[in-house]
C-alpha positions, -999 to 999 in steps of 0.1 A, spaced: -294 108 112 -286 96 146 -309 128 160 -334 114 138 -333 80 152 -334 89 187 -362 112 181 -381 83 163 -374 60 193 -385 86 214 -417 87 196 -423 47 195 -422 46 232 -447 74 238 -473 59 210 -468 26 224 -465 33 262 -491 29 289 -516 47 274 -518 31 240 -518 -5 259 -544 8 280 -567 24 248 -565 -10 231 -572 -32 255 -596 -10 276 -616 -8 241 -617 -40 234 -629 -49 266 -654 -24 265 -668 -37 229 -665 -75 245 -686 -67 271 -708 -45 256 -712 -72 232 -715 -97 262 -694 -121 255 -707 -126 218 -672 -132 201 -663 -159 226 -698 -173 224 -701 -175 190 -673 -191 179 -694 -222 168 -717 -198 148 -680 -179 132 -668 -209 117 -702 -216 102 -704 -183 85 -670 -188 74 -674 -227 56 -711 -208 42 -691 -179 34 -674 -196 4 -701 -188 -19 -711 -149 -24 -745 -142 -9 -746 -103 -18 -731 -73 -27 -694 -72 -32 -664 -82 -54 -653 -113 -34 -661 -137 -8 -667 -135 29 -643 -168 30 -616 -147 7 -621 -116 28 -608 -134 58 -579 -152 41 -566 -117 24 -565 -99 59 -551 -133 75 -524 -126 40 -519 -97 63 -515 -106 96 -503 -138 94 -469 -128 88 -436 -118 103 -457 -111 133 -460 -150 140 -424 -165 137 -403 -131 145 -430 -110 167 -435 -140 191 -399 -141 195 -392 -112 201 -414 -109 228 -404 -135 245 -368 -126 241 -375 -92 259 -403 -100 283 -399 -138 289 -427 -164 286 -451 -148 306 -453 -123 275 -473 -149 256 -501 -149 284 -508 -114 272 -507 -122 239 -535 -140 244 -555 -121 263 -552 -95 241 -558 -115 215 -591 -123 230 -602 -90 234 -588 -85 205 -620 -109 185 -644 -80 198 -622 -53 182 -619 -70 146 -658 -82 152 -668 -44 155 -643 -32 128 -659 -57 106 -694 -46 111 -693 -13 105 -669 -16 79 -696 -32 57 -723 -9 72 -707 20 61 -692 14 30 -693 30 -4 -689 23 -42 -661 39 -60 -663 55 -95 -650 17 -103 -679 2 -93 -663 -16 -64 -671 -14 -28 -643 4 -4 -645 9 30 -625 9 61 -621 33 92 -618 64 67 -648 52 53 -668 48 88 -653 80 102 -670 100 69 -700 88 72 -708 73 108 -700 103 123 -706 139 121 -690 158 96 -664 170 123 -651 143 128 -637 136 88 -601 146 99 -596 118 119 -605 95 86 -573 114 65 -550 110 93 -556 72 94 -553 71 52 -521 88 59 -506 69 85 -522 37 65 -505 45 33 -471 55 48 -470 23 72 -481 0 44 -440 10 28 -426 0 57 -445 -30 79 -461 -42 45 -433 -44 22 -396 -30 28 -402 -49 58 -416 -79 47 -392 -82 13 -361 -82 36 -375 -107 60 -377 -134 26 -345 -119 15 -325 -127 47 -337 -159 56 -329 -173 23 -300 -160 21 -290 -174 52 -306 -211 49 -303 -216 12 -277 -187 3 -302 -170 -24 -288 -136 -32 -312 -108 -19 -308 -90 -56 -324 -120 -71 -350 -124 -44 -362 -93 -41 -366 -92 -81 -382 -127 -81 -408 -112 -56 -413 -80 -78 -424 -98 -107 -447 -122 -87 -463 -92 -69 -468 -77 -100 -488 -103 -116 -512 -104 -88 -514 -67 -80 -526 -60 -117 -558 -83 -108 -564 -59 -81 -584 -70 -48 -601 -98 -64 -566 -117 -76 -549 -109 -44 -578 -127 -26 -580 -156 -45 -542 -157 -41 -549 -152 -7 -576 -180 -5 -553 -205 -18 -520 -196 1 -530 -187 34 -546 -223 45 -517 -243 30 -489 -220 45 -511 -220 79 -515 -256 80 -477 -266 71 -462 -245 98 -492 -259 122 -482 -296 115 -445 -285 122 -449 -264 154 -476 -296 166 -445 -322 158 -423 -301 179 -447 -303 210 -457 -336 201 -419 -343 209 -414 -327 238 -448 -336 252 -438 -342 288 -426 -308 288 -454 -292 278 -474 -285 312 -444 -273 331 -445 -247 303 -478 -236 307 -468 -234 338 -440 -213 338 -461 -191 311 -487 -184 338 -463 -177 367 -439 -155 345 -472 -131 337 -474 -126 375 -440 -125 385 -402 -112 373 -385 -135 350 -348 -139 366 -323 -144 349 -312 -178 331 -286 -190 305 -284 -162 276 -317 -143 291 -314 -114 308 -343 -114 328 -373 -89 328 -398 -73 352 -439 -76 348 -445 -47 329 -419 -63 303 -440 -92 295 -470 -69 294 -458 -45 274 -442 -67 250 -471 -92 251 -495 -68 244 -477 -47 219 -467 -75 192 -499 -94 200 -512 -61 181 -484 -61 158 -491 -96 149 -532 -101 149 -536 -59 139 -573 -59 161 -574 -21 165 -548 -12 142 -575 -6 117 -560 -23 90 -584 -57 85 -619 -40 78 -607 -25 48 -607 -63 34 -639 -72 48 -653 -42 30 -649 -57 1 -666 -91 8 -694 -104 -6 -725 -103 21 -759 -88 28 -753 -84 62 -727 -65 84 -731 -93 114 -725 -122 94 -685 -105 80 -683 -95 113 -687 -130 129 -663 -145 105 -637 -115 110 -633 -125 142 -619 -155 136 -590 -137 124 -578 -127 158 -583 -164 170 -564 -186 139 -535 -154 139 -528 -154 176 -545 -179 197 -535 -207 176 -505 -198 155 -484 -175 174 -492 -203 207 -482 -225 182 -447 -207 177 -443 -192 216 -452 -231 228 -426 -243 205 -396 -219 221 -406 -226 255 -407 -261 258 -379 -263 237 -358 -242 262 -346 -221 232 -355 -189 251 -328 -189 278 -302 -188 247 -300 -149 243 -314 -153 209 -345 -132 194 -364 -125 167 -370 -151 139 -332 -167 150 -350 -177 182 -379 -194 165 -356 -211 141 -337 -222 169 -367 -237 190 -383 -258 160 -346 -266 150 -341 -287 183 -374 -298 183 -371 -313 150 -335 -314 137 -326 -311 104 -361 -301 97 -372 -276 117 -352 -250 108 -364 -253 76 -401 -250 80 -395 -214 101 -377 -204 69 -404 -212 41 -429 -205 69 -416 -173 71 -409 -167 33 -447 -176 25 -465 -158 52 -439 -120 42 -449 -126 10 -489 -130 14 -484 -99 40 -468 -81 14 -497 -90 -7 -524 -84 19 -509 -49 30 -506 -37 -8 -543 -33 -8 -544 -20 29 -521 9 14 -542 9 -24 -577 20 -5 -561 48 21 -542 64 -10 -576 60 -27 -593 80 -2 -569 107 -4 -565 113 -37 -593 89 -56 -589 59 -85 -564 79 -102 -540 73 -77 -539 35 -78 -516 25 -105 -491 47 -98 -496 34 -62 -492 -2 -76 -460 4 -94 -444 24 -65 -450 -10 -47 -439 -33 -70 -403 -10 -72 -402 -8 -29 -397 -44 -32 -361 -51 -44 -348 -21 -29 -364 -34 5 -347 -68 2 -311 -52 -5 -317 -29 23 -297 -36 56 -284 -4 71 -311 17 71 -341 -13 76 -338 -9 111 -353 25 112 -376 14 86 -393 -10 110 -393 17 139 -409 42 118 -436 21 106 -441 4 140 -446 39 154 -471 45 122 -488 12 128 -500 31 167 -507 63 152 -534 46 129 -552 30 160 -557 61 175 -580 70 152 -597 38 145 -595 28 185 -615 62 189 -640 58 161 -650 25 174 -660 35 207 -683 64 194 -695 42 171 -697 12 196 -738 18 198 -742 9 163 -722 -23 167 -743 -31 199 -778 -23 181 -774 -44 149 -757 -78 170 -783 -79 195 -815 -72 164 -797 -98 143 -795 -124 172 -827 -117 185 -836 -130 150 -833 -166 158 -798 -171 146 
């Protein structure tokens, strides 16, 4: 097992080394600029689409606004409260200066992803519309060129296990255990059963679980993490500061840190900025295939604002929160850290907002990445595949939240799974980055 592990590690720091960093961000800077600028300049226009995009305006079985909330279900997630930690912890603060640049980069990724997501989808023998990576691999380019769509279903199904739901069970499982000493057994059968009832709905109860939970758990932990800055208010530019210097520079050593070099608070920024926002990964379009719209533009405006609500506001809102707060000098990581930071910011309270904040947003990515793993098993093996795919989830769940010795490699394997999908994806968008060019620029010349 030990071999095992080591050879796993081995693997994770090959698939996300230099050249993975360099693949994601070099395509999303390519598609931004190819795109010139659109994504940043349309912001305005984004959140538009997205207040209009409450009511169905064409084919599909749910909303544009629902699309968005069920792969924010997805992202928003451990990604926020842990992931931001964590990077911190190992790369210092400068780490969140590359979270958000790749998280704005990142906007043109999940725009593109978006668009041809829509323009390429199909209708299953259910009668509802699928589509996804696998789906513009098949039929935007040539025939060989299909390969590359199984491998991402694969590494989509397998990852979903591990990132989107041993993962995310345990996360619940452990934080309430430790703040309100709930037994895992009973959590992780408490989240069975409520999975369960949604997952039977299929994609059009998860989204309108997802539309409701989403902006109520986002907005909570917003108002918390803004209270903690609020508090420490006078603090808050020599943070920024220290944020931009510490992208440039080594962080030295201080209190429990152990100091890192640049290429720490790169890689670390960039890698669970993509961990937590998923632009490249793949993962989102396979909700927005499934929205309700007559055009592939329109989603893909509105798609984009995942990127920005996951990473530029939340996450800042979470990295802010342990900088001014000091909390990163402590040694601590992981969601302990953030805990920590909103704990001192607001004591008594704080602590307790990370740990519903947390519970909520593992359980809608749990939720979100059921259906992520549903379509790439139903690409392999077609509708037949789904309820058996459905119950194998609902039963990963309790065994995930009892899990301890062996969650550790879980999260390695997956997180090496999780790159392996955006290879293919990362390379099917810049073949297919033409398309994405053509239809933006006719449907903006259009007047809108």
């Amino acid at each position: 097992m030990e071999s095992l592990v080591e050879l796993t590690k081995q693997l994770n720091g090959l698939v996300w080394g230099p050249l993975m960093l360099v693949l994601i961000l070099g395509t999303g800077l390519y598609l931004m600029g190819g795109l010139r600028a659109m994504p940043v300049r349309r912001l305005g226009y984004g959140l538009r689409m997205l207040w209009r995009g409450r009511r169905e305006a064409g084919e599909g079985e749910i909303s544009p606004f629902n699309a968005l909330m069920t792969s924010l279900s997805a992202t928003i997630g451990t990604g926020n409260i842990a992931g931001v930690a964590t990077a911190i912890a190992l790369g210092g603060p400068g780490a969140l200066f590359w979270m958000w640049c790749t998280a704005l980069v990142g906007m043109a990724t999940k725009y593109a992803e978006a668009v041809l997501a829509v323009r390429y989808r199909e209708q299953d023998e259910q009668g509802n519309h699928v589509g996804g990576p696998m789906y513009y691999i098949k039929n935007g380019l040539d025939g060989h060129w299909a390969w590359l769509g199984t491998l991402f279903a694969i590494f989509g199904a397998l990852a979903g296990f591990g990132i989107g739901n041993t993962v995310q069970a345990n996360s619940v499982a452990d934080v309430l255990q430790s703040r309100l000493a709930i037994d895992p057994v009973f959590t992780g059968l408490v989240m069975a059963v409520l999975a369960a009832l949604v997952l039977i709905g299929g994609i059009r109860r998860i989204a309108e679980v997802a539309g409701r939970l989403v902006p109520f758990m986002a907005i909570a932990y917003l108002l918390g993490g803004l209270a903690v800055l609020v508090l420490h208010l006078q603090a808050l530019p020599a943070a920024l500061l220290e944020i931009l210097e510490q992208a440039f520079t080594p962080t030295a050593a201080s209190g429990g840190f152990a100091g890192s070099a640049v290429w720490a608070a790169i890689r670390f920024g960039v890698a669970r900025g993509i961990f937590s926002n998923e632009a490249g990964l793949g993962s989102a379009p396979i909700a927005h295939a499934a929205a309700a719209t007559d055009n592939p533009v329109r989603q893909g405006t509105i798609a984009m604002l995942g990127t920005f609500i996951d990473t530029l506001i939340i996450c800042s809102i979470t990295g802010l929160a342990i900088v001014v707060t000091g909390a990163w000098r402590s040694g601590e990581t992981g969601a302990s850290l953030s805990s920590m930071a909103f704990e001192q910011g607001l004591p008594g309270v704080g602590g307790y907002v990370v740990t519903f904040g947390l519970a909520i947003f593992a359980f809608t990515t749990l939720l979100g990445w059921s259906f992520y793993g549903e379509k790439c098993v139903e690409y392999l093996f077609g509708v037949r595949a789904i309820t058996p795919f459905r119950l194998l989830w609902v039963v990963m769940i309790p065994i995930g939240a009892m899990a301890q010795d062996q969650l550790s490699f879980v999260w390695l394997v997956a997180d090496t799974l999780n790159a392996l999908m955006a290879v293919p994806n990362l390379l099917a968008l810049l073949l297919l980055s033409p398309v994405v060019f053509s239809l933006t620029r006719d449907y903006f010349q259009g007047g809108r």
